[in-house]
TIVEXBA-433697 format. One record per atom (N, C-alpha, C): atom name; z, y, x; residue in three letters. Coordinates in steps of 0.02 Angstrom, whole numbers. Layout:
<recs>
REC at      w      v      u  aa
REC CA      Z      Y      X ALA
...
</recs>
This chain:
<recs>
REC at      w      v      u  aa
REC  N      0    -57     42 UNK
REC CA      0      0      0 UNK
REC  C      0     62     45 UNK
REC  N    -45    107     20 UNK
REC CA    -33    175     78 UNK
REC  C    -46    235     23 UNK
REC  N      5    281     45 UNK
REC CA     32    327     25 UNK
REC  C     -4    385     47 UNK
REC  N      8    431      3 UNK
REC CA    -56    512      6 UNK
REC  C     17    551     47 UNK
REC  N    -12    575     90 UNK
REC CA     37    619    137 UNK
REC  C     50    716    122 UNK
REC  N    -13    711     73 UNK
REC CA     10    756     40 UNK
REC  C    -26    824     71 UNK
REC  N    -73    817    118 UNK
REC CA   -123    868    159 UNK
REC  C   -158    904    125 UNK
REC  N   -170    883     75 UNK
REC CA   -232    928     53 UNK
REC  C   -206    955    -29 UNK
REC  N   -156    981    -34 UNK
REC CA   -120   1010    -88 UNK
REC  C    -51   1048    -58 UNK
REC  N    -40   1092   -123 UNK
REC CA     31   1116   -104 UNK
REC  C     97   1094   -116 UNK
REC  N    154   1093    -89 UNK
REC CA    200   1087   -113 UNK
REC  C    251   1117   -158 UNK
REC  N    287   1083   -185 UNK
REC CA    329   1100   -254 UNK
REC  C    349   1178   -228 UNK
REC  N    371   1159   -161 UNK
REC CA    424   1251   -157 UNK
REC  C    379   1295   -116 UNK
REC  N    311   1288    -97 UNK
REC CA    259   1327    -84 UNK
REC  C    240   1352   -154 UNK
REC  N    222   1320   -183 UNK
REC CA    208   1344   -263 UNK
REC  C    250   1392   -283 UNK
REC  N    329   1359   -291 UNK
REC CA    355   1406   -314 UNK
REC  C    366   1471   -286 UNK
REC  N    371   1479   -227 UNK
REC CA    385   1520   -182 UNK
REC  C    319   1567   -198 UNK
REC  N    250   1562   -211 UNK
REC CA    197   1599   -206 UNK
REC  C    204   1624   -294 UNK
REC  N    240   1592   -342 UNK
REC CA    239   1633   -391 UNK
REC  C    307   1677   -410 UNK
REC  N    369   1652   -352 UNK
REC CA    400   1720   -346 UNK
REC  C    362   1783   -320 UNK
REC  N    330   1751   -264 UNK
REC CA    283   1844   -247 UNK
REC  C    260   1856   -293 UNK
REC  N    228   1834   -346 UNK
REC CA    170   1859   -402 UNK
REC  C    234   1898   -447 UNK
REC  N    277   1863   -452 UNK
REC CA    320   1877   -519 UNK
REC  C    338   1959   -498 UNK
REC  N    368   1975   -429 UNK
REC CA    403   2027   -406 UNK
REC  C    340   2080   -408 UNK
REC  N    265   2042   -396 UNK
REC CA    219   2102   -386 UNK
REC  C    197   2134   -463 UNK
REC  N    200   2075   -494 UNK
REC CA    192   2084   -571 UNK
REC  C    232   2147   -593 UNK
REC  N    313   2142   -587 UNK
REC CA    361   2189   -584 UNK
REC  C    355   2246   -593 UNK
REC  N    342   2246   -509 UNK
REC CA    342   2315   -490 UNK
REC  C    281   2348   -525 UNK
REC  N    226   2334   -532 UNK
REC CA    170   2328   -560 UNK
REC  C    161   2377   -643 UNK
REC  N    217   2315   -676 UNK
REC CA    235   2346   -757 UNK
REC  C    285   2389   -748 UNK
REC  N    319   2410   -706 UNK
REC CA    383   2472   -685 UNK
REC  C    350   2541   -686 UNK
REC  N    285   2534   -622 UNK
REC CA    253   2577   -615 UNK
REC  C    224   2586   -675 UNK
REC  N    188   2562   -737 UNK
REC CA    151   2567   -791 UNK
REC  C    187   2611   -827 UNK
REC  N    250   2595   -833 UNK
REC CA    305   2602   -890 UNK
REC  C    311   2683   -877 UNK
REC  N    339   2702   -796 UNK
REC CA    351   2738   -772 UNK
REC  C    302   2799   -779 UNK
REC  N    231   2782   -774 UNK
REC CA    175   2822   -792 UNK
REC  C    163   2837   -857 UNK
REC  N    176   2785   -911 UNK
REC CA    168   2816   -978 UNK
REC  C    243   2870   -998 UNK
REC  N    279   2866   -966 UNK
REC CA    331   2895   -984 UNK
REC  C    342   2972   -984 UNK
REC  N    310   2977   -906 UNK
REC CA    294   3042   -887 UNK
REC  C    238   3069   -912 UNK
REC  N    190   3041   -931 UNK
REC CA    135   3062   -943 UNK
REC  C    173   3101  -1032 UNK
REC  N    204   3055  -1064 UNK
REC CA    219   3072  -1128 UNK
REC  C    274   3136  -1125 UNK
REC  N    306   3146  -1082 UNK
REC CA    361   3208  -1067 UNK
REC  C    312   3267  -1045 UNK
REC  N    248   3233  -1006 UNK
REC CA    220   3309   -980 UNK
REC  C    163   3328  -1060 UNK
REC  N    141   3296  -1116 UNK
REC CA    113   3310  -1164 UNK
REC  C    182   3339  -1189 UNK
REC  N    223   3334  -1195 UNK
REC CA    291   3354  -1243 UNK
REC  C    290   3423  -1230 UNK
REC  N    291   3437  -1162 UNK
REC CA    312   3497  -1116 UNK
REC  C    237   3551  -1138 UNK
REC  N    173   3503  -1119 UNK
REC CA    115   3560  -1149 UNK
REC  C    136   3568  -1188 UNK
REC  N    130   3555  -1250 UNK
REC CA    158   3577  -1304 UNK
REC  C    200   3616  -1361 UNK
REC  N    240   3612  -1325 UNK
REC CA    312   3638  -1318 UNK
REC  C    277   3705  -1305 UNK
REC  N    252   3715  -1224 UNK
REC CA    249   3780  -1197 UNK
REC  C    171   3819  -1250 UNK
REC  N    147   3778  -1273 UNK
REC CA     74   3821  -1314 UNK
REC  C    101   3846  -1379 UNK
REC  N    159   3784  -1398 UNK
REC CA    195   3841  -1482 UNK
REC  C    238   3889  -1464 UNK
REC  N    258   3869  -1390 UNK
REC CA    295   3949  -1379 UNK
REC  C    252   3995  -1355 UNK
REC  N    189   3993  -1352 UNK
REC CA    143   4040  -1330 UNK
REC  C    149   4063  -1387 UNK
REC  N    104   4037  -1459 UNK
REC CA     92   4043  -1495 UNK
REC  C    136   4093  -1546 UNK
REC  N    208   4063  -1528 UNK
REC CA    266   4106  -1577 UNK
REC  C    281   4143  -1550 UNK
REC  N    282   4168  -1488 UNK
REC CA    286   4228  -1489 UNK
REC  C    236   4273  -1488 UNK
REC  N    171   4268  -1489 UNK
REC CA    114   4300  -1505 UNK
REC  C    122   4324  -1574 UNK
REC  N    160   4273  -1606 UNK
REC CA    151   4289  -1674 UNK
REC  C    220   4333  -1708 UNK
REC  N    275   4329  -1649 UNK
REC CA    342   4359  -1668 UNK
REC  C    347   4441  -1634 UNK
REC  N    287   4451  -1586 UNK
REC CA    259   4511  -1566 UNK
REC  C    225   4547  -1609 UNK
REC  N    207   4531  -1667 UNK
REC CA    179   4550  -1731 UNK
REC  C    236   4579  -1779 UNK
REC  N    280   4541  -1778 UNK
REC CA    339   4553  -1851 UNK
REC  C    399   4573  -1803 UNK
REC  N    415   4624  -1848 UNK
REC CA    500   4654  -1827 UNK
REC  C    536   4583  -1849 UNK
REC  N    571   4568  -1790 UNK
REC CA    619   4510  -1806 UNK
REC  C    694   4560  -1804 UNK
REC  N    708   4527  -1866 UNK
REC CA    773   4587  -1874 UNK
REC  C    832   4535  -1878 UNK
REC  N    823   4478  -1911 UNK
REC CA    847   4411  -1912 UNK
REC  C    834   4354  -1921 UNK
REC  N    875   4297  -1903 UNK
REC CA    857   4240  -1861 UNK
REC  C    804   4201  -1914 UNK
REC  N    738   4188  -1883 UNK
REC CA    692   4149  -1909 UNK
REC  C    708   4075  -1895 UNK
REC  N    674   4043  -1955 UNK
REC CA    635   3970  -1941 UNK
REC  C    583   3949  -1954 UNK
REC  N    550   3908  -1910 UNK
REC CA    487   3868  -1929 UNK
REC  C    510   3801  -1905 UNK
REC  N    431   3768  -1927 UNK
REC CA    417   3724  -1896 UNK
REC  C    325   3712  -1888 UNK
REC  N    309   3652  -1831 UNK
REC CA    238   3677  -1818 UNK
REC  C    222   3593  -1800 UNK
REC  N    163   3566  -1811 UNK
REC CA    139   3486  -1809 UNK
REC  C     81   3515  -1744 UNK
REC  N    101   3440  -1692 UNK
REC CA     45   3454  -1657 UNK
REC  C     39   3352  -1635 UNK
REC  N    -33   3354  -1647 UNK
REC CA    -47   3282  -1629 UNK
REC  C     11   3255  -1678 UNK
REC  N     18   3245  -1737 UNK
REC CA     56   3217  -1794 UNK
REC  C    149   3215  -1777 UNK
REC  N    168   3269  -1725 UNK
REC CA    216   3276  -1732 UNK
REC  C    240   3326  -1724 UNK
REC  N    306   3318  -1768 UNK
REC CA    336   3403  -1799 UNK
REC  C    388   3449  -1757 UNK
REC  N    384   3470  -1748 UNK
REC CA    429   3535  -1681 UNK
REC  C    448   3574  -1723 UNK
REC  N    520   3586  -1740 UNK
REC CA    546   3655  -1764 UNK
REC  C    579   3692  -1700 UNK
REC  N    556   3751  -1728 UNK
REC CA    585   3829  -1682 UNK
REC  C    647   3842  -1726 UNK
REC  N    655   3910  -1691 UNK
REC CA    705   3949  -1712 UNK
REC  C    719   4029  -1661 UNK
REC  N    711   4067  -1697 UNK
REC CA    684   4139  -1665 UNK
REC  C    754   4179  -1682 UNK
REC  N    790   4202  -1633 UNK
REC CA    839   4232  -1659 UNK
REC  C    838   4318  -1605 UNK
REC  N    858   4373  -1630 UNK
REC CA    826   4423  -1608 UNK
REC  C    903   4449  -1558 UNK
REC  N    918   4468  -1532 UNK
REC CA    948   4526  -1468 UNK
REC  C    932   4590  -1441 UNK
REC  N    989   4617  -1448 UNK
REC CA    957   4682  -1421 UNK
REC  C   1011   4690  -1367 UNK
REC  N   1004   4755  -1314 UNK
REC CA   1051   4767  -1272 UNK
REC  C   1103   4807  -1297 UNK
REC  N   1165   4802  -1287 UNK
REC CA   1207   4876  -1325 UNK
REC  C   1196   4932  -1300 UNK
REC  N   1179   4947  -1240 UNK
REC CA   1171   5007  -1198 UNK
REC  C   1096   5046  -1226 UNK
REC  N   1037   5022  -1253 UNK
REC CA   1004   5029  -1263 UNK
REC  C    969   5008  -1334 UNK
REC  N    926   5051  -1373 UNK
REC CA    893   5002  -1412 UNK
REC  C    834   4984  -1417 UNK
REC  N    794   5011  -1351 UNK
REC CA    724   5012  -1325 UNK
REC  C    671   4942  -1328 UNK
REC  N    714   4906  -1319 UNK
REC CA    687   4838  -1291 UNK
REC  C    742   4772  -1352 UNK
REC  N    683   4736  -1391 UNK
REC CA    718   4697  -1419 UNK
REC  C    705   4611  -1391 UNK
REC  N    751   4575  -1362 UNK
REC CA    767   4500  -1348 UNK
REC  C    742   4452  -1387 UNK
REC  N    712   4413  -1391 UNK
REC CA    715   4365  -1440 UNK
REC  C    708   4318  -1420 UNK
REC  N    744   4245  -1442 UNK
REC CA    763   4194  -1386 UNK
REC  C    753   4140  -1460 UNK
REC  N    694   4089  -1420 UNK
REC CA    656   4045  -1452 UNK
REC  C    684   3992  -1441 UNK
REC  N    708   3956  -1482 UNK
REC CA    751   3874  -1467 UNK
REC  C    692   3805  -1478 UNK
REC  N    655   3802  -1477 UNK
REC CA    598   3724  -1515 UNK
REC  C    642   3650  -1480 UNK
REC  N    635   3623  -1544 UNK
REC CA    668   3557  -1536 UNK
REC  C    605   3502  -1535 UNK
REC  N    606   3484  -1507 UNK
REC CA    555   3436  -1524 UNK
REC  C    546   3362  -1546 UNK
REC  N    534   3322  -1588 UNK
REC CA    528   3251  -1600 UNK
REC  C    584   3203  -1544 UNK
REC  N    576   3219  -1487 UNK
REC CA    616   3156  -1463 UNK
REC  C    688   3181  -1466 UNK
REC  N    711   3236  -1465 UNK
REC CA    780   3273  -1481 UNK
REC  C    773   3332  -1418 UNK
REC  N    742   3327  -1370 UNK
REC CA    751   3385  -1326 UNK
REC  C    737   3459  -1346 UNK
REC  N    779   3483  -1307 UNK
REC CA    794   3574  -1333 UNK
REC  C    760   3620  -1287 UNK
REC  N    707   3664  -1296 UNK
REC CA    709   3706  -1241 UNK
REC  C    698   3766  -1264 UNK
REC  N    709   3815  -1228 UNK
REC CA    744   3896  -1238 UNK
REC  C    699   3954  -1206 UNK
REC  N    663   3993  -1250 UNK
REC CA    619   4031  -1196 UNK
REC  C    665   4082  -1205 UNK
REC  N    654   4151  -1187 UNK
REC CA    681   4219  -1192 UNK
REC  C    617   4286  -1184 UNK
REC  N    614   4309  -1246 UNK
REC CA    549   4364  -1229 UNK
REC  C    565   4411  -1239 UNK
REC  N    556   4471  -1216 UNK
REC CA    544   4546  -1218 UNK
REC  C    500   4588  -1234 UNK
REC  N    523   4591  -1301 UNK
REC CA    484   4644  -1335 UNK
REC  C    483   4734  -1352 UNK
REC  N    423   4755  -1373 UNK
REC CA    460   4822  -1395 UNK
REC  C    467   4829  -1485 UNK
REC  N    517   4862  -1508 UNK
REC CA    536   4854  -1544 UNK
REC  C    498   4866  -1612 UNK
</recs>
């Protein structure tokens, strides 16, 4: 009786051993993916964000804001509410503040501050 020595194939822990590398490259692989859609979706949040605050205050440069507004505004099927609330300096009444809050869909807050004339 003669026995196959086993030359011309791999072994059990060569095998396994070559689909730990795959598994770890796989990994890192879908990390990086994950990692890219993520950012990619925070930096659309952020355009966004910054074009309705273009936008509102283009449009809050129009109207005496005398007190605190609300909206809200849909972009790519999701909804962003603002909130426009007005400031002035006490020393002066030349120049009126108005400080824009937009919340956006995932819960983040961000805060512009504009300077207007009154």
């Amino acid at each position: 009786m003669k026995f196959d020595s086993g030359e011309n194939g791999f072994t059990l822990l060569e095998t396994l051993l070559a689909f730990l590398i795959l598994s770890i490259i796989l990994g890192a692989s879908l990390q990086t993916i994950a990692l890219s859609i993520r950012s990619y979706n925070l930096s659309k949040e952020v355009n966004d964000v910054l074009r309705l605050s273009d936008e509102a205050r283009l449009d809050l440069d129009h109207k005496h804001v005398g007190a605190m507004m609300h909206g809200a505004s849909q972009r790519d099927g999701r909804e962003y509410s603002w909130t426009a609330e007005p400031h002035r300096l006490a020393e002066t009444n030349k120049f009126q503040f108005i400080k824009l809050l937009i919340q956006t869909p995932s819960g983040r807050q961000y805060e512009f501050l504009y300077a207007s004339a009154p």
